[in-house]
N, C-alpha and C positions, 0 to 999 in steps of 0.2 A: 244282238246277243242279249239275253236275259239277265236279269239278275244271280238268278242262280246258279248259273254257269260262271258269272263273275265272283259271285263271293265263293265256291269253289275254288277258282284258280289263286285267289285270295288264301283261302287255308292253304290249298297243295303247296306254296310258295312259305307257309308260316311255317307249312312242315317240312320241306325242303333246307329252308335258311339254316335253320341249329343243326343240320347233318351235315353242308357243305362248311359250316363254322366252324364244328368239333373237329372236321377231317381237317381244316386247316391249322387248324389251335393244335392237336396231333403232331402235325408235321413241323411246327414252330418247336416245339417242345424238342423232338425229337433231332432237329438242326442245332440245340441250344439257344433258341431267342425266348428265354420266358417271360420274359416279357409283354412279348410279341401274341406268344399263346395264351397266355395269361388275360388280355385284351381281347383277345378271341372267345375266350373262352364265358368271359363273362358277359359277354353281346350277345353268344350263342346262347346263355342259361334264360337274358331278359328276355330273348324271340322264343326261346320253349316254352317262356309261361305266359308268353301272351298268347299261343295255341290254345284253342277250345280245350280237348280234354291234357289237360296240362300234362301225365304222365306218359301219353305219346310224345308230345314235343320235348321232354326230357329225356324219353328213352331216345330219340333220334339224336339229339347231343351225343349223349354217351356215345350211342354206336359210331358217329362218326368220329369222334376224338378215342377211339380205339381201332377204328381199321385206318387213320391218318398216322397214331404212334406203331400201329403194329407194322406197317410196310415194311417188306425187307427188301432194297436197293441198294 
């Protein structure tokens, strides 16, 4: 495997983490542990800006801590 398929799979995962983080910081909120989300949500923000173009890995936060609060179950 090349390098650059590694550091690929490296970003895809930088940008993946703050959307699976929001969605769960989302759902924490949304159970009442704020905590909980709270914790999430500022782990999520530190991996968003450690994404190369920083306003991607923050818009992927957001969107996932708003389709995690907005679920209707």
């Amino acid at each position: 495997m090349s390098f650059t398929a590694i550091g690929f799979l490296l970003l895809l995962a930088l940008w993946a983490l703050p959307l699976f983080l929001g969605f769960l910081s989302g759902r924490a909120y949304r159970e009442g542990r704020g905590r909980v989300g709270l914790g999430l949500l500022l782990f999520g923000a530190f991996l968003g800006f450690l994404a190369p173009p920083r306003p991607l890995g923050l818009f992927f936060l957001l969107l996932g801590l708003f389709l995690g609060y907005g679920r209707l179950r």
